[in-house]
C-alpha positions, 0 to 999 in steps of 0.5 A: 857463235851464231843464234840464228842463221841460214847456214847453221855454223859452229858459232849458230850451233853453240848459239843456236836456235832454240829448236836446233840445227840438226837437218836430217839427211844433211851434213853440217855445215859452217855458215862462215860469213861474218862482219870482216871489218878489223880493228887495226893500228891505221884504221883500215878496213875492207868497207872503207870505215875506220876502226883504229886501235884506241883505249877503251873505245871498244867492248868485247862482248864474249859468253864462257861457255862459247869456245870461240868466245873463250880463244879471245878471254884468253888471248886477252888476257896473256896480252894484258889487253883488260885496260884498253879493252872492256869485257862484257859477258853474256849468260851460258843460255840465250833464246832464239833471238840473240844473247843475253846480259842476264849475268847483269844487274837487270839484264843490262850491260852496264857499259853498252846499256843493252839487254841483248847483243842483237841490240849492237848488231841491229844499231849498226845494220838494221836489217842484219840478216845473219846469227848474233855472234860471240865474240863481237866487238862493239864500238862504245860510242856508237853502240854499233857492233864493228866485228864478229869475225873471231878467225881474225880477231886474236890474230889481231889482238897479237898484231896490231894492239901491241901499243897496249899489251903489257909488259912481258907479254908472249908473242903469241903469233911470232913473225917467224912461224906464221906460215907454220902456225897458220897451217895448222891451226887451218887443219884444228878449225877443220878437223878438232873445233869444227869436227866436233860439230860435225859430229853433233849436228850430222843429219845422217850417219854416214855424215856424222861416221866420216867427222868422226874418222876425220876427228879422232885422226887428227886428234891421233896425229896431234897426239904424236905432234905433241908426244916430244915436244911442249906445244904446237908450234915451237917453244912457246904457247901460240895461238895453235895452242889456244885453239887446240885447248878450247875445244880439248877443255870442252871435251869430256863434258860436252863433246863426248857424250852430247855430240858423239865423239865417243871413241875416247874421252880425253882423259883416255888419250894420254898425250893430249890429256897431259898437254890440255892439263899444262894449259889449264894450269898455265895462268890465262887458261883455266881461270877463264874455264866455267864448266857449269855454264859450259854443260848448261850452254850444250845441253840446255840450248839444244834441245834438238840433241837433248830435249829433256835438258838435263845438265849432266852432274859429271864429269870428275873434273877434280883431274885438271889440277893434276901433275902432267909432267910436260915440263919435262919436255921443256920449253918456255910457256911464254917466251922471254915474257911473264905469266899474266896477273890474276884475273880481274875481281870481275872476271873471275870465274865464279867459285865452284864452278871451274875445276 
């Protein structure tokens, strides 16, 4: 998520500037340069610098309240990647200049020993004249942020940290399905977790009534997708599903109400209702969900769409726990691997404030 750009993005409107990134009379568009080195087995990169895949060498520096964030707390956590790679987590709120570490003990990152993300980007790039992105993964020894490109970040946790994930992990991104699963988590990006946006930050009513057709079809035709079969793509979670989910969790208490995509709640939509429902239940999903800082997040940070910032009290959220029943449909959450360990005793969300 960005905090300040010249193109505002998803990342920049979850991150946003204080006075918001709605433009009149514009579309919303996604700003999608990022820092697009990888952290990979070999080392290689597309700058020429190496950042090879080393056990805690590097910090993961995420915010709960961040969708695109979240896709990574849970991937790492279905690969068991807590040993070898750190978390640091930012608070839900954050001014115009970057996050924060105010969940901290002093406002710092006890690991990186900075009050704010900026600090990594601006050791690395002293000049960076993009957002301040979550995810990012900042190199310990240097201090320096190495990559905000989330797209390809748990792409690579599945591919090349495989030397440290854990025992029975899932292939969350089969060799087999790549072609399958790449298609449609292009169509989700475009259509679901950037539809959203869309949506929210319109500048005119005619852009905002054309992400709003294209949001509510794509969530019918996946809705069909998933009406006899378990998850998106085969018979196992992938990384289709933790795309999906982090935006379909989000979405009764943000994206409703506050961005306007109101023709249903997902509670109303009854395939897709039960499918989020399997996830959240399935252990490395709904352990990572903090509704409380997701609300905060939206409805404090854009004040352009809700200048009175007020946290809406709702909604019930007492339905996540619910039986979905998809099991029915069989399949197998995580292959011929195992359900993750509980979470860490310092990323555990805290009590009251998940569902």
């Amino acid at each position: 998520m960005r905090t300040q750009a010249s193109n505002t993005d998803g990342d920049t409107t979850d991150g946003d500037r204080a006075d918001g990134p709605v433009t009149t009379g514009q579309e919303f568009v996604r700003d999608t340069n990022y820092i697009d080195n990888r952290i990979t087995r070999d080392g290689a990169g597309p700058s020429g610098e190496t950042f090879p895949v080393e056990a805690g060498r590097y910090r993961l520096v995420v915010a709960r309240a961040c969708p695109w964030a979240n896709r990574a707390i849970i991937v790492r956590r279905l690969l068991g990647l807590e040993g070898a790679l750190s978390m640091g987590m930012c608070g839900p709120t954050h001014d115009s200049d970057s996050w924060t570490f105010d969940l901290d003990p002093g406002g710092i990152d006890p690991v990186l020993k900075i009050p704010r993300l900026k600090d990594a980007y601006l050791t690395r790039y002293p000049d960076y004249p993009r957002g301040i992105t979550v995810p990012a993964i900042v190199d310990i020894p240097t201090g320096a942020v190495v990559t905000n490109e989330y797209r390809q970040m748990t792409l690579d946790f599945s591919t090349e940290w495989v030397d440290f994930h854990r025992d029975g992990a899932p292939d969350l991104y089969p060799e087999n399905l790549r072609t399958e699963i790449d298609g449609i988590i292009d169509v989700i990006f475009t259509d679901v977790n950037n539809g959203v946006y869309r949506c929210g930050f319109a500048g005119d009513q005619k852009s905002y009534d054309s992400a709003y057709d294209q949001l509510f079809a794509r969530l019918d035709a996946l809705s069909d997708r998933l009406r006899e079969q378990r998850f998106l793509v085969g018979d196992t979670i992938t990384e289709a599903d933790v795309r999906l989910f982090t935006t379909l969790v989000r979405f009764d208490a943000v994206y409703h109400g506050h961005f306007k995509c109101n023709r249903t709640k997902l509670t109303e939509m009854p395939v897709l209702w039960a499918y989020a429902r399997d996830l959240f239940q399935t252990p490395g999903f709904g352990d990572t969900i903090d509704f409380t800082q997701i609300k905060q997040h939206y409805y404090i940070v854009h004040s352009d769409i809700n200048p009175s910032r007020i946290v809406p009290r709702g909604p019930d959220l007492s339905g996540w726990r619910s039986a979905h029943h998809r099991e029915q449909l069989g399949g197998r959450p995580f292959g011929d691997g195992t359900p993750p360990a509980p979470p860490l005793d310092t990323e555990l969300v805290p009590a009251g404030q998940g569902a």
